[in-house]
C-alpha positions in Angstrom: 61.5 111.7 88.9 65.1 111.1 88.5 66.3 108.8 85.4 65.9 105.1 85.5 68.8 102.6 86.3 68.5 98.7 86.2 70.4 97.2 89.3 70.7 94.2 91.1 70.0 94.1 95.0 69.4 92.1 98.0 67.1 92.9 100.9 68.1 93.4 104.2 65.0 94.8 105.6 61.5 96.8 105.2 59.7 99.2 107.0 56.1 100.5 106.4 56.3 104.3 105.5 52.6 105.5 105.9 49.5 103.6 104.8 50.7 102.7 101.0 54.4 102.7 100.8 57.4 100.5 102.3 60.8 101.8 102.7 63.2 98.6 100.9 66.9 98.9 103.0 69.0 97.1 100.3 72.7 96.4 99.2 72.8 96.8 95.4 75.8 95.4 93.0 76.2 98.9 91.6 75.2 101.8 94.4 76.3 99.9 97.7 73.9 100.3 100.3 70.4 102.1 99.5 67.1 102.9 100.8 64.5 103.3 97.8 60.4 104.0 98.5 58.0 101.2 96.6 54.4 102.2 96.5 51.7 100.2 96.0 52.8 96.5 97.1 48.9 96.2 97.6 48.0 96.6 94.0 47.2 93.6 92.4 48.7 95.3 89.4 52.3 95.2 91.1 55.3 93.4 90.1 55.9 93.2 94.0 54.8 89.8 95.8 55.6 89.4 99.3 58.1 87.0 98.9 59.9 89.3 97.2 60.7 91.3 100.5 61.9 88.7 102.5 65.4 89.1 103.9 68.5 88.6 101.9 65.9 87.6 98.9 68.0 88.1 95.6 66.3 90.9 92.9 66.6 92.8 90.0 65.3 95.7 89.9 64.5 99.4 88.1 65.2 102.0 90.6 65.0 106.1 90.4 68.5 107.8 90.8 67.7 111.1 92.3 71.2 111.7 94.6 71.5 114.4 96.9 70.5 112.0 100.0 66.9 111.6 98.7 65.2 108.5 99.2 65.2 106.9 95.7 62.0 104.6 94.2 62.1 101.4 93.0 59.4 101.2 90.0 59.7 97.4 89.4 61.4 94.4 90.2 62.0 90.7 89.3 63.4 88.0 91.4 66.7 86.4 90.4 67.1 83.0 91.7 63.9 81.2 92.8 65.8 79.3 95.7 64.5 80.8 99.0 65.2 80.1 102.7 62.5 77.6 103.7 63.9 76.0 107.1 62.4 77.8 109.8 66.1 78.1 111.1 67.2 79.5 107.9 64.9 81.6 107.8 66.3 82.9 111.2 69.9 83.3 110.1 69.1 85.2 106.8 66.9 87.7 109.1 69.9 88.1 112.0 72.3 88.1 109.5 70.3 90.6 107.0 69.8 92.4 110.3 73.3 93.1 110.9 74.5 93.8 107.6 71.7 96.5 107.0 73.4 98.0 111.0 77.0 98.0 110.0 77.0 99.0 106.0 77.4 102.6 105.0 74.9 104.0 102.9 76.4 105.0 99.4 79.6 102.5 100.1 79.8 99.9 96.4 81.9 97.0 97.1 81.2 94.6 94.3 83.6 92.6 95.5 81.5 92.1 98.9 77.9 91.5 97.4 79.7 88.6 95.0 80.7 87.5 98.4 77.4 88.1 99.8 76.0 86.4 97.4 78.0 83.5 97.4 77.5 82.7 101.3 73.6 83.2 100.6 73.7 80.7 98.1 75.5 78.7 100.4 73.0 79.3 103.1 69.9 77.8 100.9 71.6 74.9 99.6 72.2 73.4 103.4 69.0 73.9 104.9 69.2 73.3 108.0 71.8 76.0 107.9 75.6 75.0 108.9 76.6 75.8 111.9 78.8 78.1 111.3 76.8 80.4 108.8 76.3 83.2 111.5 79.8 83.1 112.1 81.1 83.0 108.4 78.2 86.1 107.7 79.9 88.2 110.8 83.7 87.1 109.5 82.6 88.7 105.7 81.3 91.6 107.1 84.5 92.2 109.5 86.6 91.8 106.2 84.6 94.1 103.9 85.1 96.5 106.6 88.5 96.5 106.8 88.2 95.1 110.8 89.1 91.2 110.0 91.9 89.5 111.9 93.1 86.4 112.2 94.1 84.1 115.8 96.4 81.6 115.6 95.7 78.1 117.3 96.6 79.3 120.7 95.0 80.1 123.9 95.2 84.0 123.5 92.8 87.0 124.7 90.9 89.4 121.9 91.0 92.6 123.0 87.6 94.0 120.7 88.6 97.3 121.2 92.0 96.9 120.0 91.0 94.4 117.4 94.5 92.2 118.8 95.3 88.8 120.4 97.3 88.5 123.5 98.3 86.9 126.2 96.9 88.7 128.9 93.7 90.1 129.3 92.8 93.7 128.8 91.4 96.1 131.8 87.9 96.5 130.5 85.5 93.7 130.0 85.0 94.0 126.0 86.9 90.8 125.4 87.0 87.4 123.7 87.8 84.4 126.2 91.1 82.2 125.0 89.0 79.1 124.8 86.8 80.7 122.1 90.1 82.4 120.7 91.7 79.0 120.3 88.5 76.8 118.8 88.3 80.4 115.8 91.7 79.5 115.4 91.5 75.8 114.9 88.6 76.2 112.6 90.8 78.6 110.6 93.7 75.9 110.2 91.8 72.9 110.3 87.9 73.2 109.8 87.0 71.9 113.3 84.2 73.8 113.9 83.4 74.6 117.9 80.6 73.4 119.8 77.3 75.6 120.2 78.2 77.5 123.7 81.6 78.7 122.1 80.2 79.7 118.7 77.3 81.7 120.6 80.3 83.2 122.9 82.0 83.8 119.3 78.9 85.3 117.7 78.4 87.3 120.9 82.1 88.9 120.6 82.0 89.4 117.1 78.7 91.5 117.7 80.4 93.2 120.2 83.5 93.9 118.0 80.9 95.1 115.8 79.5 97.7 118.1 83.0 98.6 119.7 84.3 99.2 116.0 81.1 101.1 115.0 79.3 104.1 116.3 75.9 103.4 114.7 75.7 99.5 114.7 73.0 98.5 116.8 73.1 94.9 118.2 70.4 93.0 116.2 66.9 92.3 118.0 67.0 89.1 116.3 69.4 87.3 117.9 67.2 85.7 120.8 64.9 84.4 118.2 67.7 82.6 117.0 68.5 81.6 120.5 65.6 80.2 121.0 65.1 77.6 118.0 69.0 76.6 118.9 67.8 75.3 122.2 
């Protein structure tokens, strides 16, 4: 067992490994994105609940630093703020949103800046159940900054090109684009706060994805999105 480290973390997502371990896919203040083992979540002597493992939950935690691309163990953990999505739409965004964070992070990438960011638009998240409209939208905009892939439209009917990452005034040849309309209510919403009807922020959140998997060889669009979807309509 490598030495012991005390980090903060928050889950993005959990996958059974086996009959008594869980694989814990989380972004940590200190190592960036990890993946750490935790055995026995079915011990009623474990400081593992449930709710802990719920996406984007907020932990601290003792974790094994072994390096050399091992899979590291967490050995116990204690939740950090006891406000938790409840909405069954908030619930939703933190999983689609966890979801694609976990997709377009590098492993062993620490941005401190981006989890106080992270952190920020969670708490954000809980304290406006239902969720704002726009907090798909503000998650996919953080992520496109940390990421060095951000850009900003001005008010104007232009075209975004998402393999070019640029606005113009004609469209591009291929079909990986963002329609004007959309184009011009992101850039209203940037200089003024008017936030876009629901079929232009689910184009928006569409491109953005798309951007996403333009920009990145292993992002995989999230399977979570039509859940979403579905409580919208």
């Amino acid at each position: 067992m490598g030495p012991l480290e005390k980090c903060n973390l928050l889950v993005l997502g959990v996958f059974a490994s086996g009959e008594h371990a869980k694989v814990v896919h989380a972004y940590t203040d200190r190592f960036g994105l990890q993946r750490y083992y935790l055995y026995g979540t079915h011990s009623k002597l474990s400081s593992v609940r449930p709710a802990h493992l719920l996406p984007l939950t907020f932990l601290e935690a003792v974790v094994t630093r072994k390096g050399k691309g091992q899979l590291e163990n967490i050995q116990e953990v204690r939740a950090l703020d006891a406000a938790a999505p409840r909405h069954p739409l908030t619930q939703s965004v933190a999983l689609l949103v966890a979801e694609i964070w976990s997709s377009a992070l590098q492993e062993g990438e620490s941005d401190e800046g981006f989890y106080a960011d992270a952190l920020l638009w969670r708490a954000s998240l809980v304290a406006s159940e239902p969720p704002s409209p726009m907090a798909v939208v503000e998650a996919l905009l953080l992520l496109l900054e940390h990421l060095g892939l951000g850009c900003t439209p001005p008010p104007a009917l232009l075209w975004m090109d998402l393999r070019e990452g640029q606005f113009g005034t004609h469209p591009p040849v291929h079909p990986d684009v963002l329609a004007p309309e959309v184009v011009l209510a992101w850039g209203r919403w940037l200089a003024e706060g008017q936030a876009p009807g629901q079929p232009q922020r689910g184009q928006w959140v569409d491109g953005l994805i798309r951007y996403l998997e333009v920009q990145l060889p292993n992002f995989r669009a999230p399977r979570s999105l039509p859940v979403l979807r579905s409580l919208l309509e």
